[in-house]
Structure formats: C-alpha cells, structure tokens
mmJSON file of the N, C-alpha and C atoms, coordinates in Angstrom:
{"data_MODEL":{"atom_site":{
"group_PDB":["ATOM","ATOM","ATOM","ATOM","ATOM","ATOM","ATOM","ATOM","ATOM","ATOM","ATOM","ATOM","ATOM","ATOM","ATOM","ATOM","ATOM","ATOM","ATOM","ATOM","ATOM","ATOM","ATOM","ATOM","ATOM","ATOM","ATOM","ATOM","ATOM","ATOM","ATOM","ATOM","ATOM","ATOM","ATOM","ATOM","ATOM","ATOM","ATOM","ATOM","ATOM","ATOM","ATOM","ATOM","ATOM","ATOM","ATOM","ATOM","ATOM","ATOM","ATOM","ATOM","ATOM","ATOM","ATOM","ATOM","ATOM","ATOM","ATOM","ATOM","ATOM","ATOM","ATOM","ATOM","ATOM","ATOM","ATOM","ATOM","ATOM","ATOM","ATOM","ATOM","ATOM","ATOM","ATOM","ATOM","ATOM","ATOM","ATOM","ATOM","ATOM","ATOM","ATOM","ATOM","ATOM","ATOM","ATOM","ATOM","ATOM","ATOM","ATOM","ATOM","ATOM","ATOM","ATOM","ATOM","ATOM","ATOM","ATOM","ATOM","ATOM","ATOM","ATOM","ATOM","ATOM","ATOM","ATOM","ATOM","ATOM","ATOM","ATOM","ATOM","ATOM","ATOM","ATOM","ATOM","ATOM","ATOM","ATOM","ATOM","ATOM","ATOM","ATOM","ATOM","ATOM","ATOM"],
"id":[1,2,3,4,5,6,7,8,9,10,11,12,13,14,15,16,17,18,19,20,21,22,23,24,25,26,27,28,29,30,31,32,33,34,35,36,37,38,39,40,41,42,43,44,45,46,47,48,49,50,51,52,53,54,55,56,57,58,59,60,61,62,63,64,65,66,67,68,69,70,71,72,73,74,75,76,77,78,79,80,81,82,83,84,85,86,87,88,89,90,91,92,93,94,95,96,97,98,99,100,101,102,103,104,105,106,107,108,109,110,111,112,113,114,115,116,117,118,119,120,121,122,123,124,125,126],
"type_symbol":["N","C","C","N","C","C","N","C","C","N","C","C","N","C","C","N","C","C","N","C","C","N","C","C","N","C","C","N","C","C","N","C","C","N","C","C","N","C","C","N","C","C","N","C","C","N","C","C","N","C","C","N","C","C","N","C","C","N","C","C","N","C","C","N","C","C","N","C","C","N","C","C","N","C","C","N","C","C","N","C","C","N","C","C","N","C","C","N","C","C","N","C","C","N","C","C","N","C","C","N","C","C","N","C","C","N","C","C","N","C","C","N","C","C","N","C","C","N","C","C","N","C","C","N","C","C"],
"label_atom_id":["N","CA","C","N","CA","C","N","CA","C","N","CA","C","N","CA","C","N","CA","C","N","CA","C","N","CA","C","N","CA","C","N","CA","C","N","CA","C","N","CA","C","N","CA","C","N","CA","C","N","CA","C","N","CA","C","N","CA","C","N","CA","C","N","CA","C","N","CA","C","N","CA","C","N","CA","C","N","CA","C","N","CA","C","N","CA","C","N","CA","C","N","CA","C","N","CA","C","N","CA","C","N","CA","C","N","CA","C","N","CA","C","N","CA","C","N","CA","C","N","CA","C","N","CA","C","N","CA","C","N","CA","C","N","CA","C","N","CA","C","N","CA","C","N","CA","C"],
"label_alt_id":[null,null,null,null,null,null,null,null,null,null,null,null,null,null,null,null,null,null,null,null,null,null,null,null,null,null,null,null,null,null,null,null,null,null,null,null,null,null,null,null,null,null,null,null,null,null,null,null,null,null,null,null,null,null,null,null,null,null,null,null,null,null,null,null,null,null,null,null,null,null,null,null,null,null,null,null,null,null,null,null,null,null,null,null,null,null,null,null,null,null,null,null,null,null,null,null,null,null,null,null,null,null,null,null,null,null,null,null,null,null,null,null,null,null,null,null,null,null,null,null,null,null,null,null,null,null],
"label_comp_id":["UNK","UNK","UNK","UNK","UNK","UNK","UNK","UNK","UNK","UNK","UNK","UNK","UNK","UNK","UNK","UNK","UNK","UNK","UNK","UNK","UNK","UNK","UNK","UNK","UNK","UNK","UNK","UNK","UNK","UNK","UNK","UNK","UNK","UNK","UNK","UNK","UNK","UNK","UNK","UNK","UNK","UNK","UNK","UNK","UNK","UNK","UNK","UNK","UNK","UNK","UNK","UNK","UNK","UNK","UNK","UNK","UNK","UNK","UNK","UNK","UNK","UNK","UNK","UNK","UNK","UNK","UNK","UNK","UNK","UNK","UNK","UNK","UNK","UNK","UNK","UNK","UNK","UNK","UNK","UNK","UNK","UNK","UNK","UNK","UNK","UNK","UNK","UNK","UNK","UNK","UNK","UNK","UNK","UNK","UNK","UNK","UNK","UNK","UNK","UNK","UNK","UNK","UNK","UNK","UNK","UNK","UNK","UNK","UNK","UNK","UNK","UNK","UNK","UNK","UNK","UNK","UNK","UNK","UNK","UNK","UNK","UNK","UNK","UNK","UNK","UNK"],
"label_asym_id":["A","A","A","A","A","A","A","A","A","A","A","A","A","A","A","A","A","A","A","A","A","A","A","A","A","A","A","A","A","A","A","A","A","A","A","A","A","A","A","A","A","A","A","A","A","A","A","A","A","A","A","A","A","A","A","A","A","A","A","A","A","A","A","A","A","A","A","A","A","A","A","A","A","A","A","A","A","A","A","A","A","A","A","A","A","A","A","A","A","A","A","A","A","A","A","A","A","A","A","A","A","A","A","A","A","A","A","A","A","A","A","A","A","A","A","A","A","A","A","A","A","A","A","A","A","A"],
"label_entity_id":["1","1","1","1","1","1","1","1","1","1","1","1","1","1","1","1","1","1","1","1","1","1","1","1","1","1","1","1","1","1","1","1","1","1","1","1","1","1","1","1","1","1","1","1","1","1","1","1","1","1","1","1","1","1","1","1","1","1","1","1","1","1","1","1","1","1","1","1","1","1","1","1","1","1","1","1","1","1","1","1","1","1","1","1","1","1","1","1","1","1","1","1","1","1","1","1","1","1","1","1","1","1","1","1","1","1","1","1","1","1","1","1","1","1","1","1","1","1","1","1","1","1","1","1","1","1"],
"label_seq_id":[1,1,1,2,2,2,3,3,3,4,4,4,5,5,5,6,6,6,7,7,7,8,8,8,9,9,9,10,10,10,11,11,11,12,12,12,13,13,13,14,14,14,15,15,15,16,16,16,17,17,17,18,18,18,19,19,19,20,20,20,21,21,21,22,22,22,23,23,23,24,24,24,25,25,25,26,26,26,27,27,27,28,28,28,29,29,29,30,30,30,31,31,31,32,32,32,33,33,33,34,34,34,35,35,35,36,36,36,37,37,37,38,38,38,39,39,39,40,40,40,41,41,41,42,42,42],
"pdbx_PDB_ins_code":[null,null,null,null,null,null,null,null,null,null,null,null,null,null,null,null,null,null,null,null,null,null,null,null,null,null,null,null,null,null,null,null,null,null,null,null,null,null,null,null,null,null,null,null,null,null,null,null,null,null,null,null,null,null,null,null,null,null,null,null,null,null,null,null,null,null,null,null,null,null,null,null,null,null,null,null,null,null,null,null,null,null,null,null,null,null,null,null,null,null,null,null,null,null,null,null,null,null,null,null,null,null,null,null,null,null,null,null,null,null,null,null,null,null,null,null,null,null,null,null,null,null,null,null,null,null],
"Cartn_x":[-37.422,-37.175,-36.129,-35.0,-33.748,-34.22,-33.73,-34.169,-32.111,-32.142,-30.947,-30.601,-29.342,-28.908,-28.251,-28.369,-28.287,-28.351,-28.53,-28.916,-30.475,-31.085,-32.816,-32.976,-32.012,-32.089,-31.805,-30.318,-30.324,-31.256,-31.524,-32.947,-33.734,-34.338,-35.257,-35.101,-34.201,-33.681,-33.791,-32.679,-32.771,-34.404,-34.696,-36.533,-36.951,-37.598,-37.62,-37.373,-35.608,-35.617,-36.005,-35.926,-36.377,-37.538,-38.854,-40.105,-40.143,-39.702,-39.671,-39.503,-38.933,-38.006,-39.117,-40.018,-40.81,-42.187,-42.336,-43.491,-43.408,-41.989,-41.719,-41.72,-41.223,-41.473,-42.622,-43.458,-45.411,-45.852,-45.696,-46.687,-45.953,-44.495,-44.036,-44.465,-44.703,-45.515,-47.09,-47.869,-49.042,-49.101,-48.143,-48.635,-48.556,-47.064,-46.739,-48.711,-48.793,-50.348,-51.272,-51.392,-52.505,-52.357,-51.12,-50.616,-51.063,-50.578,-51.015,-52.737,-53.215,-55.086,-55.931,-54.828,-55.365,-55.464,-54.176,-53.938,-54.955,-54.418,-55.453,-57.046,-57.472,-58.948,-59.361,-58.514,-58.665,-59.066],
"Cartn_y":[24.108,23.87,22.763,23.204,22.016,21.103,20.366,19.8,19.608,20.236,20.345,19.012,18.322,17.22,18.528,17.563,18.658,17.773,18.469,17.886,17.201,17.995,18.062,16.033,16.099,15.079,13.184,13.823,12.604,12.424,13.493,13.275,12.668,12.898,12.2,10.518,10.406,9.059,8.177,9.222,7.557,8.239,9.43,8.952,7.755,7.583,6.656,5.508,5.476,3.772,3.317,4.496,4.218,4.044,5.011,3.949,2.752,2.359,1.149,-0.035,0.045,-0.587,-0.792,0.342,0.229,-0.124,-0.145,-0.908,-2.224,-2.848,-3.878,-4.565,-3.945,-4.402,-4.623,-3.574,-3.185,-4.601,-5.445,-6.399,-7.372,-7.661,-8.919,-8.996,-7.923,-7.24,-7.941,-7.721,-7.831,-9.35,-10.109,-11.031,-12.174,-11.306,-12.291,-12.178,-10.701,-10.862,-11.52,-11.516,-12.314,-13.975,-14.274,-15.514,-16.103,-15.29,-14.986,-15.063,-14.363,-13.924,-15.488,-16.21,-16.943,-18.629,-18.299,-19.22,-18.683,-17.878,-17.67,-17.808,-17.189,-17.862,-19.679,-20.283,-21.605,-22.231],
"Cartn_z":[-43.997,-42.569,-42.422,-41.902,-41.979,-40.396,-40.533,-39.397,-38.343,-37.267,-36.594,-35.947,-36.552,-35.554,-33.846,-32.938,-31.767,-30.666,-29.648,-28.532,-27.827,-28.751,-28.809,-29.326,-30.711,-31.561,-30.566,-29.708,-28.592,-28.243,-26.925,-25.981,-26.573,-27.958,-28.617,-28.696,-29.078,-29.802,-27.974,-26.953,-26.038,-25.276,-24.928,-24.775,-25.474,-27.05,-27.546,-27.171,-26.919,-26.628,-25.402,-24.117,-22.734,-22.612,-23.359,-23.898,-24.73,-25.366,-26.19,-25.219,-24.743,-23.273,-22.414,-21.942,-20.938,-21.513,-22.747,-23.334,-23.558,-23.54,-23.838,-22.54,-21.827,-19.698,-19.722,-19.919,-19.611,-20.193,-21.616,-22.031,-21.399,-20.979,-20.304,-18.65,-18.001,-17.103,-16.928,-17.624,-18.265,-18.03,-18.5,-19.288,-18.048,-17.17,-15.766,-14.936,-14.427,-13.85,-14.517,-15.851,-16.527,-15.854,-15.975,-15.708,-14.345,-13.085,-11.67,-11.183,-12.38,-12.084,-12.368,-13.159,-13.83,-12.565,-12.052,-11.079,-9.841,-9.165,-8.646,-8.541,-9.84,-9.944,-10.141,-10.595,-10.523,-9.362],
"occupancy":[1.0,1.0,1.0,1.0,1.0,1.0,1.0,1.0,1.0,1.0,1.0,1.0,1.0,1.0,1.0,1.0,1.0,1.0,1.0,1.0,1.0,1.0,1.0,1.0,1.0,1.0,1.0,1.0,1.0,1.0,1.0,1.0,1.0,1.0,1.0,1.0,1.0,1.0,1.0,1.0,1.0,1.0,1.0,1.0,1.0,1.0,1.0,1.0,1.0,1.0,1.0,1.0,1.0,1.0,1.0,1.0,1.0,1.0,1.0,1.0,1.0,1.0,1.0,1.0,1.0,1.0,1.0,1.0,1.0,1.0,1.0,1.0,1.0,1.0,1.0,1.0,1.0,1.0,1.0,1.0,1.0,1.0,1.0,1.0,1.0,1.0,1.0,1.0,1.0,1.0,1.0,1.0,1.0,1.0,1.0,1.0,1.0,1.0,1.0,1.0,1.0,1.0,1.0,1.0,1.0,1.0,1.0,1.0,1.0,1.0,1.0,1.0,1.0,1.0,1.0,1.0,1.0,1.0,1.0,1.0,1.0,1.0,1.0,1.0,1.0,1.0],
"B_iso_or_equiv":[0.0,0.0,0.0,0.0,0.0,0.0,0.0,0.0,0.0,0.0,0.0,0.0,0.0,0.0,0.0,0.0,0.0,0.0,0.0,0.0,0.0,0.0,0.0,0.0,0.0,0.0,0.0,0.0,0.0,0.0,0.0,0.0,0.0,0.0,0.0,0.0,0.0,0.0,0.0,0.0,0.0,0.0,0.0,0.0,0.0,0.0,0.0,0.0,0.0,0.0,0.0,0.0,0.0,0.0,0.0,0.0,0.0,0.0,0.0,0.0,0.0,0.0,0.0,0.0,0.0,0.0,0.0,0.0,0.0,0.0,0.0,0.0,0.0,0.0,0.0,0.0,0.0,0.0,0.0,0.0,0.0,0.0,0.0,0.0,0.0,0.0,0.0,0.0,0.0,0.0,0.0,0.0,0.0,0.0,0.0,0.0,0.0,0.0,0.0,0.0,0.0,0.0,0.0,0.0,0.0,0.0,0.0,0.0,0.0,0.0,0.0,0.0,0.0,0.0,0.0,0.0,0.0,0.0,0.0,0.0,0.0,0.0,0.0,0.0,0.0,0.0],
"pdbx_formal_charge":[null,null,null,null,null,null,null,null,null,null,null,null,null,null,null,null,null,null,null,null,null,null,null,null,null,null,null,null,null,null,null,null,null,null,null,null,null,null,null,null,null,null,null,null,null,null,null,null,null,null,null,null,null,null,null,null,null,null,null,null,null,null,null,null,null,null,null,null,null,null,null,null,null,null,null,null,null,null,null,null,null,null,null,null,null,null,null,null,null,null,null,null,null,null,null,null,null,null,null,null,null,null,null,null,null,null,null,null,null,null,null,null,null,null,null,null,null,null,null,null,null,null,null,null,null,null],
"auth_seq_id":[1,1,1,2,2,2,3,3,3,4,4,4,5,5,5,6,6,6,7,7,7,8,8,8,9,9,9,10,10,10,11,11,11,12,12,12,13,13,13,14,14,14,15,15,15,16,16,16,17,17,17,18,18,18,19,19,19,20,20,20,21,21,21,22,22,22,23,23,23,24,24,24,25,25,25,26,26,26,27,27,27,28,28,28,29,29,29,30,30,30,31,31,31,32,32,32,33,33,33,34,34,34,35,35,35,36,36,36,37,37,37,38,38,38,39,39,39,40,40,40,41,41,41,42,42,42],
"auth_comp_id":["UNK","UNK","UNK","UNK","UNK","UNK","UNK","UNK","UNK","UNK","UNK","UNK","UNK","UNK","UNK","UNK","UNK","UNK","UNK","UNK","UNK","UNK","UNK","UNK","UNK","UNK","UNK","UNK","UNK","UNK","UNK","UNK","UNK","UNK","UNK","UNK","UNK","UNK","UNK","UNK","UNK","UNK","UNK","UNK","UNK","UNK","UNK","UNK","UNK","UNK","UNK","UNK","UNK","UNK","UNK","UNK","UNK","UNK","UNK","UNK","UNK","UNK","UNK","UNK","UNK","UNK","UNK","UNK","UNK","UNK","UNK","UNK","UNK","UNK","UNK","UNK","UNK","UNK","UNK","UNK","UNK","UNK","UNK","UNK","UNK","UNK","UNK","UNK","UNK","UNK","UNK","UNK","UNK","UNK","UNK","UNK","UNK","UNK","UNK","UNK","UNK","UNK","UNK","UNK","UNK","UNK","UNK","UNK","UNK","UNK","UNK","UNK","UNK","UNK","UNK","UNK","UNK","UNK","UNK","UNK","UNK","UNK","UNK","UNK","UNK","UNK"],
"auth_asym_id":["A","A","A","A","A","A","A","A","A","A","A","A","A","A","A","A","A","A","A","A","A","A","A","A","A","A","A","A","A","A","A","A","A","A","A","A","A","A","A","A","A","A","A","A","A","A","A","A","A","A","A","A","A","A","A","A","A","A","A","A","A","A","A","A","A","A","A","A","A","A","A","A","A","A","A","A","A","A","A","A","A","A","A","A","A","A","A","A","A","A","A","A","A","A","A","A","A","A","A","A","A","A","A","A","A","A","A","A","A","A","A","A","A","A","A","A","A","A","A","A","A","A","A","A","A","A"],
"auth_atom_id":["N","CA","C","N","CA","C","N","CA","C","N","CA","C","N","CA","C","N","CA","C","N","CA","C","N","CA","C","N","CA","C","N","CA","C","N","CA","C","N","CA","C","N","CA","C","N","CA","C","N","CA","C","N","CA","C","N","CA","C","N","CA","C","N","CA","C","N","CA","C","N","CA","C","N","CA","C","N","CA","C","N","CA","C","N","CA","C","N","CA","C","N","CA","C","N","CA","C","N","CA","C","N","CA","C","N","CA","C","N","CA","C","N","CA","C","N","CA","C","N","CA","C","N","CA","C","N","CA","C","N","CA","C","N","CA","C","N","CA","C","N","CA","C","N","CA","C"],
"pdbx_PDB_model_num":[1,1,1,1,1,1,1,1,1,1,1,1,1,1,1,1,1,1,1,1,1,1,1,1,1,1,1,1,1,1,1,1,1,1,1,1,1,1,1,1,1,1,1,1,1,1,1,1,1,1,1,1,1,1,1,1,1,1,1,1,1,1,1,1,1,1,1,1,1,1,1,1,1,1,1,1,1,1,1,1,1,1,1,1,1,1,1,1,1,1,1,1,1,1,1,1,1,1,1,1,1,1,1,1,1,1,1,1,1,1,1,1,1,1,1,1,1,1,1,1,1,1,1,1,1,1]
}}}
C-alpha cells in the first residue's frame, strides 16, 4: 500500500496544525478561567 503525497496529504498536515493551535489556545484558555474562578471565589 503506497501511501499518495496529494491533496488528501495537505488537508491533513494544516488540519493537524489548526488543532495543535487550538489545543494550545484550549489549555492557555483553561488556565486564564482557572485564574478568574479563583479570584472570584476569594
């Protein structure tokens, strides 16, 4: 089974980085509300 460089192969690659990206938003995300919940409850 060859594996086809293509168009399939992009999509893959920047999907990938546009999640990577948005997981990397999501815990800096995370970390601002953690920050916020924390003040707040004080």
């Amino acid at each position: 089974m060859s594996f086809d460089i293509g168009p399939w192969t992009c999509f893959g690659a920047v999907l990938l980085q546009k999640l990577t990206h948005i997981i990397n938003n999501h815990q800096e995300i995370i970390q601002l509300l953690n920050g916020f919940l924390v003040q707040i409850s004080q």
